[in-house]
C-alpha positions, 0 to 999 in steps of 0.5 A: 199482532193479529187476533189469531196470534194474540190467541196463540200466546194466551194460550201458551202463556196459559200452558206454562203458567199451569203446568207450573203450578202443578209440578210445585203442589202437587207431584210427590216424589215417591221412595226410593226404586224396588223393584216388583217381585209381582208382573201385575202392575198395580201403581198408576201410571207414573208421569215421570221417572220418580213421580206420581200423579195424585188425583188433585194433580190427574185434576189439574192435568185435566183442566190443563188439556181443557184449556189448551183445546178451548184456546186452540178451538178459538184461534181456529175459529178466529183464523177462520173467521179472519179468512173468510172477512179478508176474500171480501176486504180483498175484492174491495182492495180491488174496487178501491185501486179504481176511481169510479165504476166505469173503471172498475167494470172495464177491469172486470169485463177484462178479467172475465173475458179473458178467463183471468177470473172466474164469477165465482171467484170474483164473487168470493165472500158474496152472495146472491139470493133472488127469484128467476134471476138468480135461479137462471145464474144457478141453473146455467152455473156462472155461480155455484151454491156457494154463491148464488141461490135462486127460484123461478118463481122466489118470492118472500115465502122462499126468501123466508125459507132460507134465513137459517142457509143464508146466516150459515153462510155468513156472506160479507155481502149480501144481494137480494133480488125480489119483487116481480112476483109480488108487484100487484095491481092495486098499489095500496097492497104494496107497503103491508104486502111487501116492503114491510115484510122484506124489511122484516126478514132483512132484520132477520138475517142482520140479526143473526149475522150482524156483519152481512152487507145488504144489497137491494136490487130493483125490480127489473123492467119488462118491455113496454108492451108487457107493462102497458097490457099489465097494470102491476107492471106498470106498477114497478117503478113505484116498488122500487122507489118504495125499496130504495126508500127501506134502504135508506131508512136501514142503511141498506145499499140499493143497487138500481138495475134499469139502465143495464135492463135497458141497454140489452132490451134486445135479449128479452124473450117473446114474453117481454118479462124475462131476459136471456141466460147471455144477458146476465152471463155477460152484462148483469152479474159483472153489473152488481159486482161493480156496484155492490163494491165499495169504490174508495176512490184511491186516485183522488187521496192527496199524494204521499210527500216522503221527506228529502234526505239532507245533502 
């Protein structure tokens, strides 16, 4: 039985238990029918052909209703609440039909290609906060609010400023992609600057919706001449190994974003640190569906033997 259902039959159970209790001890019935020579009517309403309420009954009544709308209001809730958590065991039904990501991408490039789904239904129960990453998915619409919140230039400040919106969400994954405007050239700023406050606002969120998934994303690579004119750039790959780290310490998920960089290095604009909206339309967003999902590797469970009917 489901928690919903189970809520129901309380709740009826409830109901008639009570309403028993106060048609045994406290409805009195009245003397016989005469009828008002006076049209004012004086009695109080009547709760049924010769009967009456007394104030301990209208009481009961009370806390009858009472109870009814608490129980109904909770099994809503929880009817909600068992939605919102099945979007999400959904696409992961999806992920564990597929032995490993690269299966389950093709299925993915598929099914968007072809329009069977969109971003944001596939990002159902999903949500991604970031800096200009995620501002260029919003601002060109592959995902809605509901889905995606971004800045050009979000650091932690703006990750900060969004705790309460993202614990009313209550996204059952969560994908966070910050860090390229917090890289700095001197690298002993790094863990105080950075890694220890992210972890803290991270705690923040799961503290306040303890069921959230959290992924990580890396700071993305720039080109090889912007890195090796810039020294914070060159400072990346130590970020993200401090990131994944923090997530191992959490038991946060880190999602590595170099290799998909890498393959597309051509959709870097003339600056060499930001990519085209073609690259996370067709390439990035399909890349941390796959691997923020949990791939459960249903083909490699040993076969279910039903038994042989006897001849």
């Amino acid at each position: 039985m489901s928690r919903r259902s189970l809520l129901i039959t309380v709740a009826l159970f409830a109901v008639t238990l009570l309403s028993a209790i106060v048609a045994t001890r406290f409805f009195v019935t009245l003397p016989a029918y005469e009828a008002p020579t006076d049209p004012v009517v004086t009695e109080r309403p009547t709760a049924a052909i010769g009967t009456t309420l007394t104030p301990e009954a209208e009481e009961a009544s009370r806390l009858v209703q009472e109870m009814i709308y608490e129980q109904a209001s909770l099994a809503a809730e929880a009817h909600k609440a068992e939605m919102e958590l099945t979007m999400d065991q959904a696409q992961d039904a999806i992920a564990g039909q597929f032995e490993d990501r690269e299966s389950l991408a093709k299925y993915v490039s598929d099914v968007i290609g072809d329009g069977t789904l969109t971003y944001d239904e596939l990002f159902q129960g999903t949500l991604l906060v970031g800096d200009y990453t995620a501002a260029t998915v919003s601002m060109y619409g592959f995902l809605n609010a509901e889905h995606c919140i971004g800045q050009t230039d979000g650091d932690l400040d703006f990750l900060n400023d969004q705790v309460y919106i993202i614990s009313a969400l209550a996204p059952q994954t969560l994908i966070l992609h910050f860090g390229m405007y917090e890289l700095e050239e001197d690298i002993l700023q790094m863990q105080t600057g950075f890694i220890d406050r992210y972890a803290e606002i991270i705690r923040q969120i799961k503290r306040m919706t303890p069921g959230t998934k959290i992924v990580v994303s890396s700071i993305f690579p720039v080109t090889n001449e912007k890195q090796n004119s810039d020294q914070k750039y060159a400072n990346r790959m130590i970020y993200n190994a401090a990131l994944q780290t923090m997530c191992t310490d959490n038991g946060w998920q880190f999602l590595n974003n170099d290799t998909v960089v890498a393959q597309h290095a051509d959709l870097f604009g003339s600056g060499g640190v930001y990519l085209s909206g073609e690259f996370y339309e067709d390439y990035w967003l399909q890349h941390i569906y796959v691997q923020s999902r949990n791939i459960k590797a249903v083909a490699q469970q040993q076969p279910i033997v039903l038994p042989t009917q006897a001849e």
